[in-house]
N, C-alpha and C positions, 0 to 999 in steps of 0.2 A: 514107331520111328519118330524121330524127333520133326524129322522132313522128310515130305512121302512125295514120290513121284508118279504121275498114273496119264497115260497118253490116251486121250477120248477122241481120235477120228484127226482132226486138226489141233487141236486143241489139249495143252497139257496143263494138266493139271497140277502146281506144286503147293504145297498143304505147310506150315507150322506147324506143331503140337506143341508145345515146351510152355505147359500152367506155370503158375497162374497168369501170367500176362506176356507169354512170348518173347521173353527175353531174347536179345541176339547174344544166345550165349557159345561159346566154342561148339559145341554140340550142332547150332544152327547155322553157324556159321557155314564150318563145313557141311552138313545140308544142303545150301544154296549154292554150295560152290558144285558141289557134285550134282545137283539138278540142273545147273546152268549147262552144266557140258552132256548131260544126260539127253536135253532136250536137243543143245547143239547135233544130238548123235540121231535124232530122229528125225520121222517127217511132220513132226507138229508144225503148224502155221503161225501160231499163236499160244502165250501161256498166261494163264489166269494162277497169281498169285492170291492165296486166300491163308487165313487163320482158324484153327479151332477155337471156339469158347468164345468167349464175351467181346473181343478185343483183338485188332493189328495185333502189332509189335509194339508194344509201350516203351520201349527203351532197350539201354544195353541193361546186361548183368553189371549190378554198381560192387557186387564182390567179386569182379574179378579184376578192379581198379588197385586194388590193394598189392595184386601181383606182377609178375613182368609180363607184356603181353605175348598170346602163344600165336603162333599163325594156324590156319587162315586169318587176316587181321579181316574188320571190316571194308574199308575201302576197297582193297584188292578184291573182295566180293560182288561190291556192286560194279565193281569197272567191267569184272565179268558179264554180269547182269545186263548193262549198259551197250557193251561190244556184242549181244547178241544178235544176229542175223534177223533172230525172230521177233515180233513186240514183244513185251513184257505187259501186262495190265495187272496194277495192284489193288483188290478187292479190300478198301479198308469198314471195319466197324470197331466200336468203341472207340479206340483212341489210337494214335500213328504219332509216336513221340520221341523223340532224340534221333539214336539211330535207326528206332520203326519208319519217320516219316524221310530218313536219310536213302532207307531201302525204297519207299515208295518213289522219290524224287528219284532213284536208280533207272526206273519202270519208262517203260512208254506213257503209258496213261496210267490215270488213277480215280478210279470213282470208288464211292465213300458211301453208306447208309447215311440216311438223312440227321440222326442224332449222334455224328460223327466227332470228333473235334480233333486237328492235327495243331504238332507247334514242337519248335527246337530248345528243349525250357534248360541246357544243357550248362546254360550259367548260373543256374541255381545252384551247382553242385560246386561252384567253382573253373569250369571249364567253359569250351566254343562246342560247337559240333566239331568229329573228326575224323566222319569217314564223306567229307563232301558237301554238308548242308550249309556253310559259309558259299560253297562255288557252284552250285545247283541252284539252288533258293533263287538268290537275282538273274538268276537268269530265263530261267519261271515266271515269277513276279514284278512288279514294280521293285526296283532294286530298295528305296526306302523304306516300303511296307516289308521287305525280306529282312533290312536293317532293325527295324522296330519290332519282329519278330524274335531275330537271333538274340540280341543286345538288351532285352524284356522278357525272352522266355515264357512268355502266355502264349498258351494256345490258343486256336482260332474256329469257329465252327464250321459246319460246311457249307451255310450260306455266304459265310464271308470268304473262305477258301475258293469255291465256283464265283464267287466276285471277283474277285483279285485273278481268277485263271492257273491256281494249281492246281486243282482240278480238272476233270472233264466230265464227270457226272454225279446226280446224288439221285439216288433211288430209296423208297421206303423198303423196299425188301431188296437188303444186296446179293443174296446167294444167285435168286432169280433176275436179277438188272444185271450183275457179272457177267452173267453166261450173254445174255441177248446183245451185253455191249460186246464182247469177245467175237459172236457170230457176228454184230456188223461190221465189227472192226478187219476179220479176214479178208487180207490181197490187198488193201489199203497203203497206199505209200506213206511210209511210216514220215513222222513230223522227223524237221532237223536234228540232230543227236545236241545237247547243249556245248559236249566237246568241241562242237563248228561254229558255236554263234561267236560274234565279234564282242570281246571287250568292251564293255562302255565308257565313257567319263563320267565321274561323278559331278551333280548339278547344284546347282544352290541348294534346293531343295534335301538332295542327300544331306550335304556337307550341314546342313542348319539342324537338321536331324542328330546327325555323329556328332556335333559339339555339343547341344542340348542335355543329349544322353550324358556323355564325360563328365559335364557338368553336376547332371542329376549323382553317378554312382561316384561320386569322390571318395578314392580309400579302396573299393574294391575292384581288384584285377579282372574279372571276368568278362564283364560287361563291357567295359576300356578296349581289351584284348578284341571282342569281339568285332567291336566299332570297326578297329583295324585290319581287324581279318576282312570284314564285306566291305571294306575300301581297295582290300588289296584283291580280294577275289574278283570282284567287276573293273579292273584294271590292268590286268594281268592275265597272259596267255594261261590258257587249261591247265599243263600238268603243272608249271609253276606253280598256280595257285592252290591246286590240290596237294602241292607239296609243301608252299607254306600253310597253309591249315595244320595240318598232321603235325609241323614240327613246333606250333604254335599250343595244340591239344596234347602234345606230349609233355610241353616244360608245364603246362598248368596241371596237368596229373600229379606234379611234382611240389606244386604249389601248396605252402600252410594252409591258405586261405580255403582249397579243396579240400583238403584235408580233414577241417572246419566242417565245412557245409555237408562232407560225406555223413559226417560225426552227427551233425544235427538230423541228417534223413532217417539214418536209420535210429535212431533215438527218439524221433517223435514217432514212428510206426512201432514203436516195444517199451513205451513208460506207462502204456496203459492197462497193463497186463499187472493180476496181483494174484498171487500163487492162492491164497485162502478160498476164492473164488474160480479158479481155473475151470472146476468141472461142474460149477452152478448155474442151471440158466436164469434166466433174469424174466422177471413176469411182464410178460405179454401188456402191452405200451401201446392206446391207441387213444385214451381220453386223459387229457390234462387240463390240472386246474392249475391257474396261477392268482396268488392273494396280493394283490396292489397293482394301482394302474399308474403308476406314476412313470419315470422316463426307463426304467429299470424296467421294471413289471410288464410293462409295454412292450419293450423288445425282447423280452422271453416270451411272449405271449405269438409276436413275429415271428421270431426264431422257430421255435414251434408250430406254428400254423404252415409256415414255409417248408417243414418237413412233413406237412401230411398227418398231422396230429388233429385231433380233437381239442378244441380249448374252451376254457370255463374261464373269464378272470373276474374274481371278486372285490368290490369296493365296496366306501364304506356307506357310500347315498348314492342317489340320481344323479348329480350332479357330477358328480368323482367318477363316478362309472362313465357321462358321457365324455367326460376327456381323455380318460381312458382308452374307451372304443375309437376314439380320436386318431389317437396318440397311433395306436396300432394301424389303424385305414391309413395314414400318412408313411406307416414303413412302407408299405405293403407296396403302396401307389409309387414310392418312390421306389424300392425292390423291380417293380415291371419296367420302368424307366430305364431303370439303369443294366435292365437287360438280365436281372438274376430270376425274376418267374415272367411269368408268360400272362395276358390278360385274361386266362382262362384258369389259369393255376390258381390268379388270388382272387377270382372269383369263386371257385371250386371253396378253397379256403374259408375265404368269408363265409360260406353257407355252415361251416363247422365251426364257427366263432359265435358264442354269445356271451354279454358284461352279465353279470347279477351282483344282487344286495345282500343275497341270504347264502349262508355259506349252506346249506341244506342240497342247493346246485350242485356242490361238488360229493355227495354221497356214492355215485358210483364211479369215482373218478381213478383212474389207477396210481397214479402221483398228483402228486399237490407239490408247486415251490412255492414258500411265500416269497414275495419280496416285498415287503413294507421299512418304513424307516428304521436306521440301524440304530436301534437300541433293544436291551436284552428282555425290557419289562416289557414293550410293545410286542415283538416274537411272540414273548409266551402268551400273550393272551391272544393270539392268531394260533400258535399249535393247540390252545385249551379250546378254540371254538371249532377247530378240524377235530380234534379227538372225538367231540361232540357228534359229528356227523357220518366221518368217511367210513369205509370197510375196515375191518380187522386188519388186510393184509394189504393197504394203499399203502403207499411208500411218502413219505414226509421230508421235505426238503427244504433246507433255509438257505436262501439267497442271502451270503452274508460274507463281509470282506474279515471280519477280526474277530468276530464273536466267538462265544463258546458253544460250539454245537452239542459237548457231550454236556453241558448245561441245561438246554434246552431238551434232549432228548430225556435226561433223566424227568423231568415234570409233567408227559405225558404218561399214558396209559401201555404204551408198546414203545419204550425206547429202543427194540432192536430194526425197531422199521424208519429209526429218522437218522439221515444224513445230511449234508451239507455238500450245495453246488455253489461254488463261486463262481460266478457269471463276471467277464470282462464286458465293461462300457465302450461300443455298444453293444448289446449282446448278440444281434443279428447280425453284426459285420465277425465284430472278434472270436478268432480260432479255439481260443486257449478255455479251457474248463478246467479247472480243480472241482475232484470230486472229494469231499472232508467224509471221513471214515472216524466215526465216535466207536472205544473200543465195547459201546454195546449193539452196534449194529450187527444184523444177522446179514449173512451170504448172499442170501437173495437181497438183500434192501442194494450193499453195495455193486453184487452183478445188474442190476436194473439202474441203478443211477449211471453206471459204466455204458451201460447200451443206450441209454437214453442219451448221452456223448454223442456215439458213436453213429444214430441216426439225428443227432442234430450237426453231422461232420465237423462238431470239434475237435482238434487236440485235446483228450480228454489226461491227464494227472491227478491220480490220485496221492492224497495226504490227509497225514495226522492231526490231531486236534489242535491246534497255538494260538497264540495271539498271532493273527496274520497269517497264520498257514503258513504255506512255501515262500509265497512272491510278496506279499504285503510284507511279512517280517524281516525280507534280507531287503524291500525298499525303505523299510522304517530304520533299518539299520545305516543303510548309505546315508540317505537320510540328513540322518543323525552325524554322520561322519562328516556333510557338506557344513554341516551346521555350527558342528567343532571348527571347519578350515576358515569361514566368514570370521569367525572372533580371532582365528589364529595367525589369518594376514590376506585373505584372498578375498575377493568380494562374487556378490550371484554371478554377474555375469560373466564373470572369469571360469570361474565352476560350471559354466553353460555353455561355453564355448570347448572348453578341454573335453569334455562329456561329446557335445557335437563333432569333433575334429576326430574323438574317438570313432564317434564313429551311430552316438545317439541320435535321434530324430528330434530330440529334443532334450535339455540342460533338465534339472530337477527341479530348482527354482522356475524356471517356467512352467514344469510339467505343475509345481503347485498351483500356479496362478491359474493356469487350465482348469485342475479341479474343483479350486475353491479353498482357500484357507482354512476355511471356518470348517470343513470335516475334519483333519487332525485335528484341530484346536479341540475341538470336543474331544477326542481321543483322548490328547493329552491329559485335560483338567477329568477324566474320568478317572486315568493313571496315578493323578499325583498323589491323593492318597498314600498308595502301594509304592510310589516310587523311592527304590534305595539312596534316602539324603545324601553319603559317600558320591552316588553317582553324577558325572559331569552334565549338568544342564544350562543349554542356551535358550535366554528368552526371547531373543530377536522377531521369533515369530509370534511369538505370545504379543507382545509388544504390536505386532503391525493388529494385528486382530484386533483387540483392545480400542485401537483407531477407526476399524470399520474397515482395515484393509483386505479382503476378502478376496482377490486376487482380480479377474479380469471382468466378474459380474458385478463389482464395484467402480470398476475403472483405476485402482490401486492396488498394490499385492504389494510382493516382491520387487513390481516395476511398476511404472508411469503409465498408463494408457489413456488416460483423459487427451493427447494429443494427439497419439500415433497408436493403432488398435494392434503393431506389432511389439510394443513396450520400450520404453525408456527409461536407461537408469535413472535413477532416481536421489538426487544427493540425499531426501531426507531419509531416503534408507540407510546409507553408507554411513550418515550421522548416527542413527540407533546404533548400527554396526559398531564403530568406531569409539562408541561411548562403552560399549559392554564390553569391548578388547581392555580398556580403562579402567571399568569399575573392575574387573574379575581379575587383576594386572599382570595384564601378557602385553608382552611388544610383538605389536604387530611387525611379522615378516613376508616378505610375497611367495607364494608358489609359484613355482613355473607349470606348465599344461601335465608335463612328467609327472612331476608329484603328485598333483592333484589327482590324476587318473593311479595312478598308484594306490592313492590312500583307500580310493572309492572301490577299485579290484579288492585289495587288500580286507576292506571289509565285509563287502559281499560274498568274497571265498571266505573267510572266519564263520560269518555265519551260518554259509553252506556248511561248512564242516559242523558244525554244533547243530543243525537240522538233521543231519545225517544221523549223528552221534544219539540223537533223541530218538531216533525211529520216526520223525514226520516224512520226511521223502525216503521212498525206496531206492535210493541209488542216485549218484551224480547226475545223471544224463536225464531226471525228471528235476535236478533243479534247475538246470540249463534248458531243457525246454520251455518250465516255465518264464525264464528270463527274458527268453528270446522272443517268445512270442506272444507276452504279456506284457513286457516291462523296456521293450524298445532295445534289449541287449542286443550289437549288432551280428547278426547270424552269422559271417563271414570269421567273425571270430571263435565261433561253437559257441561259446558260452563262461562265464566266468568259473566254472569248476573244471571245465576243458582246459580252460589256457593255465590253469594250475596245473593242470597233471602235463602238460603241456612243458612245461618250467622245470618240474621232477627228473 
């Protein structure tokens, strides 16, 4: 049974089943409703809600959003729950998320296992909560920590839940803490129902909070909506407010922007999936070597140490190698800080981390990534000196934004054991992996670089061999298209404001200054050789380079910063500009924000389609993951191959 009912003396028992994560799916829903009244019908004193398997209730079913809703809805569920005679106590482990921690807030009480974590992340998808957790939560909580909750959507752990008093207990073993809390709790005069508490006004403090927020999510509904909701639900008598919720969670069901976010969840949980592989397992992953200690090197070397890995990193002296092992103790130390391990985690860790000089270290290593400077002669004499040492069946990996992996794989000894992981900067923060697949790699090489993802919990994407892969070739491309609108009438910081307004974290022209100039520049002059003369080229950037302008580590780029470290136009830029609109003779005309986002969409889908068309991406929804979570494309929109088919 989905939901099982079982009465032990005072005490009933009601169960979840429904894997993997206990959706409140129709099935559970009625469940709960028929246990509420089941128990209503006995002499239980008390009912101990609990879950099978790993995990609460993680959420609702996100495919049944797609359809019309069927009753029993949830609200009407926990109102049930709520209006019980009896307590309710909800026994949570793993995780109590959306509508899971919406049922627990239903409950009387709530204790948690100690490596619990709850939270209403329900604006990620586009929506509020909306069966209650807008008009529970504040009244639980500090109404602003309930606002920064709803309106942020992170979850929260269970020391800081029994902080803040949504909780009432955390126990290391909760099957055995349930029950003990349950017997002390019998014949207890149960706390106030929230139904009865009073209203509050909201305080400075909120209100400094809800404009902050607004402020921060400019463009997207959810989080706005939400604001609104937990101003209206701590202001507003009970069922009104649980009746604006609902009709506020219905019109966002309805919303593009869900729509969007739906599109991107279940798209990043099935782009990493590649049929040639489906029934290969991937070879057993516990010692990694990583070649280069440099800012790169160093946070693979984090990243992987953070998941419990074995690591080797090789340099090229003493002196390399100590900055290195540097580099890495500074993740690490700040990793604990910032609350992602524990001081006993990257202590544990550090004992499995040592630098070497002699690649001879990495002999029984089961993968090796290099990451050394991106050029293609340098690589190969890093895969000719692992040939040299590692097993037969170590798997071979270049950390490399543009190069040719199946280049590189053909010049060792076993190209079918070398692939290519593109690591995002920084590697230990950013989600997103592209794993490059050379059509000499054997099954096992790719199902091990996939799992090696999937325990370093990236978004892991696999792709073809190109220049750029997936994400670097449609940004070379845009690019290139900003680069065209500068000589054609618009200037950077017009093209960085359209892009932000869209909806980016950052303009393109600035995102260069961030990197550094001087890395495409090389690009470029590697290209020009090979490049189609027919083809439109601007030198503007050539040109700043040339000057030393190297973006923000020179204090010149794109923009000013010798004054202001946030950047200022720059007339002598506009001047280069404005001289090559002349020398190449186009009249300059302005874009408006319209166009310019047009042109920039416009390219980005072209080149999605011709990726496609090639066989590097397996399917739309793995170029829009990488877009999204590589390349600043704002999620809310899906993604630029979304809002094409979107248009159709």
């Amino acid at each position: 049974m989905t939901v099982s009912t079982r009465i032990d003396g005072d005490v009933a028992h009601v169960q979840i089943d429904n894997p993997p994560v206990n959706a409140t799916s129709l099935a559970v829903r009625q469940g709960l409703l028929d246990a509420a009244r089941d128990v209503a019908a006995s002499d239980a004193r008390i009912v101990l809600l609990t879950c099978v398997g790993r995990t609460f209730v993680a959420g609702a079913d996100i495919r049944e959003f797609g359809a019309p809703p069927v009753a029993p809805h949830l609200p009407d569920v926990l109102t049930e729950i709520e209006a019980s005679k009896v307590p309710w106590i909800a026994a949570i482990q793993g995780t109590a998320l959306g509508g899971g921690l919406e049922l627990a807030l239903a409950c009387t009480y709530r204790v948690v296992q100690a490596d619990a974590k709850m939270g209403l992340p329900e604006v990620t998808l586009g929506l509020i909560p909306g069966a209650g957790g807008t008009v529970r939560l504040p009244r639980v909580i500090d109404p602003t920590e309930a606002l920064n909750m709803i309106a942020g959507g992170r979850p929260i752990d269970a020391q800081k839940a029994l902080n803040l008093g949504l909780i009432d207990a955390v126990f290391d073993d909760i099957a055995a803490g349930a029950i003990e809390f349950a017997q002390n709790n019998l014949g207890k005069a149960r706390p106030t129902p929230l139904s009865e508490r009073v209203p509050i006004s909201p305080d400075q403090q909120f209100l400094d909070a809800a404009n902050k927020i607004k402020a921060r999510v400019k463009g997207q509904n959810a989080p706005a909506a939400a604001v609104d909701a937990v101003l209206s639900a701590i202001s507003r008598p009970w069922h009104s407010a649980l009746a604006a919720e609902r009709e506020t969670f219905l019109m966002l069901k309805q919303d593009p922007q869900s729509t969007a976010l739906r599109y991107a969840f279940f798209a990043e949980r099935s782009v990493s999936k590649v049929e040639k592989v489906k029934d290969v397992a991937p070879m057993t992953l516990n010692y990694i070597g990583v070649v280069g200690g440099g800012t790169m090197g160093a946070a693979i070397a984090a990243a992987c140490l953070m998941a419990d890995f074995q690591v080797t990193m090789i340099e090229r002296d003493d002196s390399t190698a100590t900055l290195g092992a540097d580099r890495v103790t500074t993740i690490l130390d700040g990793a604990v800080r910032r609350g992602k391990m524990t001081a006993d985690h990257r202590a544990a860790a550090m004992n499995t981390f040592t630098v070497e000089t002699d690649y001879a270290a990495l002999t029984d290593a089961d993968l090796v990534i290099e990451a050394v400077f991106e050029d293609m002669d340098v690589k190969a004499q890093v895969f000719a000196a692992l040939d040299a040492v590692v097993g037969t069946d170590t798997v071979l990996a270049s950390n490399t934004s543009y190069l040719d992996v199946e280049g590189l794989a053909a010049q060792t000894k076993n190209p079918e054991r070398v692939i290519g992981l593109h690591f995002f900067s920084p590697a230990h923060v950013m989600k997103l992996l592209e794993v490059i697949i050379p059509t000499s790699a054997a099954p096992q090489a790719i199902a091990t670089g996939l799992a090696l993802g999937k325990k370093l919990h990236k978004i892991t994407v696999p792709s073809g061999v190109c220049d750029g892969f997936i994400g670097n070739r449609i940004m070379s491309s845009y690019r290139q298209e900003a680069d065209y609108m500068i000589v054609d009438g618009a200037l950077p910081h017009e093209i960085d404001a359209a892009m932000k307004e869209f909806g980016f974290p950052i303009g393109v022209f600035e995102m260069q200054d961030l990197a550094g100039l001087d890395i495409s520049w090389a690009m470029r002059k590697r290209r020009a050789a090979t490049r189609d003369p027919s083809e439109r080229y601007v030198t503007v950037a050539d040109q700043l380079c040339a000057q030393g302008r190297f973006g923000r580590k020179t204090g010149q780029g794109w923009y000013d910063y010798s004054q202001n470290h946030k950047g200022e136009i720059d007339p002598a830029v506009t001047a280069i500009i404005e001289q090559e609109s002349l020398d190449t003779g186009l009249k300059r005309s302005p874009l408006t924000t319209k166009a310019i986002m047009a042109r920039i969409l416009h390219r980005m889908q072209a080149e999605g389609d011709a990726i496609l068309d090639e066989g590097i991406a397996q399917s739309a929804e793995a170029i829009d993951v990488v877009m999204v979570n590589g390349y600043g494309f704002p999620r809310w929109r899906g993604g630029p191959m979304f809002m094409k088919g979107q248009r159709q």
